[in-house]
N, C-alpha and C positions, 0 to 999 in steps of 0.2 A: 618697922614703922607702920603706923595704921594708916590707911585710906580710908577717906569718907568719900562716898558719890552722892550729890543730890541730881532728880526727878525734876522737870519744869511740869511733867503729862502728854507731852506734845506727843503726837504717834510717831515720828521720825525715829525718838531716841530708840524704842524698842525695834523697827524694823533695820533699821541701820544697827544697831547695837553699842550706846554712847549716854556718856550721862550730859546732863547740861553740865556740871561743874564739879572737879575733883578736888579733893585740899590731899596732900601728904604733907605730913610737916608744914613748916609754915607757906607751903608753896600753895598757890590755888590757882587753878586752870578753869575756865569758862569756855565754854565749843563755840563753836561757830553759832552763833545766836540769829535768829530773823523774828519778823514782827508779825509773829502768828500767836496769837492767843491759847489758851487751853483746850478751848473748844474748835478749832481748827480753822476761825477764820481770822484774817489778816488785817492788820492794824495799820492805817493809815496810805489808804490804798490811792494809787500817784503820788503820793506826799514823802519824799525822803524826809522831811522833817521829824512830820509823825512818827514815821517808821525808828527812824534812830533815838527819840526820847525813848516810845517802847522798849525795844530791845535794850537800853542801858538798865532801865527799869524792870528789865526780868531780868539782866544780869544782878542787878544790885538785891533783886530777893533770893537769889541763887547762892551769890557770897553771906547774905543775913544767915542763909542756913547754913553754911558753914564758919557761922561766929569772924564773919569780916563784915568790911564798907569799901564801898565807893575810894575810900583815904586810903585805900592799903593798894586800889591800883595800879601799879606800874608801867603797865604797857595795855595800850589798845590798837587792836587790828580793823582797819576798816574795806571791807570789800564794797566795791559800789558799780552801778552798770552804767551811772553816766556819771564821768568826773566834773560835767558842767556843773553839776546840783553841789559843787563841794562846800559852797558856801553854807545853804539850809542844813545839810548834813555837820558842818564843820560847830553852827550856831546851837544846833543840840546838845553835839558831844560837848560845846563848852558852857553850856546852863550846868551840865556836872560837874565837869572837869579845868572852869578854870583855875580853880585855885590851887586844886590837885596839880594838875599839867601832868601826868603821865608821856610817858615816851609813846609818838602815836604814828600809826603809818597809815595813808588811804590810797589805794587801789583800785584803777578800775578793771572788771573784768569783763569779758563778754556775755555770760550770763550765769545766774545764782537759780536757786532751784524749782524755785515758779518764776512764770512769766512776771508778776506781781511786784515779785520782789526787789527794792531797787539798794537796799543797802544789809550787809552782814558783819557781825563783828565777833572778833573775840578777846578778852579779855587775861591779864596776867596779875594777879597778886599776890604780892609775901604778908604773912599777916603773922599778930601775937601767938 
């Protein structure tokens, strides 16, 4: 069965060694995703809000290049460093996902991998 990997650019994926998002078959995985831009700096800095539009938003160009959307999601992971913010964070994920409604779970942990970052997500779809 063929694997496809897509690139987002970010420098993580090469040091760590990971792609943003694999398809085999109809299955498509999305990594652990945060709200850093191409060029390495961070999207929506104190604002979980900002943060998690972003990050859906680079997921959903991650799955375009693997001939999916947004529609094919079925589960979303959300890591977060203060579950207080779950509302702004929760108001994001459903500017995409209400209609969708994927299976969703948020989490808070004690910390993600800059000090910056206040929400992380990953992503699950079956697709054509």
């Amino acid at each position: 069965m063929e694997i496809k990997k897509v690139s987002s650019g970010v420098k993580w994926e090469d040091i760590v060694g990971y792609s943003r998002a694999v398809r085999m078959g109809n299955i498509v995985e999305v990594a652990g995703t945060i709200a850093y831009d191409q060029d390495g700096k961070l999207v929506g800095l104190n604002d979980p809000y900002e943060q998690t539009k972003f990050i859906i938003q680079k997921a959903e160009k991650a799955l375009k290049q693997l001939d999916c959307t947004l529609e094919n999601v079925i589960r979303t992971r959300m890591y977060v460093t203060d579950i207080s913010q779950w509302e702004e964070i929760g108001r994001a994920h459903g500017e995409f996902f209400n209609d969708i409604k994927p299976a969703s779970t948020m989490v808070e942990v004690s910390k993600l991998v800059t000090a910056d970052t206040l929400v992380e997500m990953e992503f699950s779809a079956i697709c054509e």
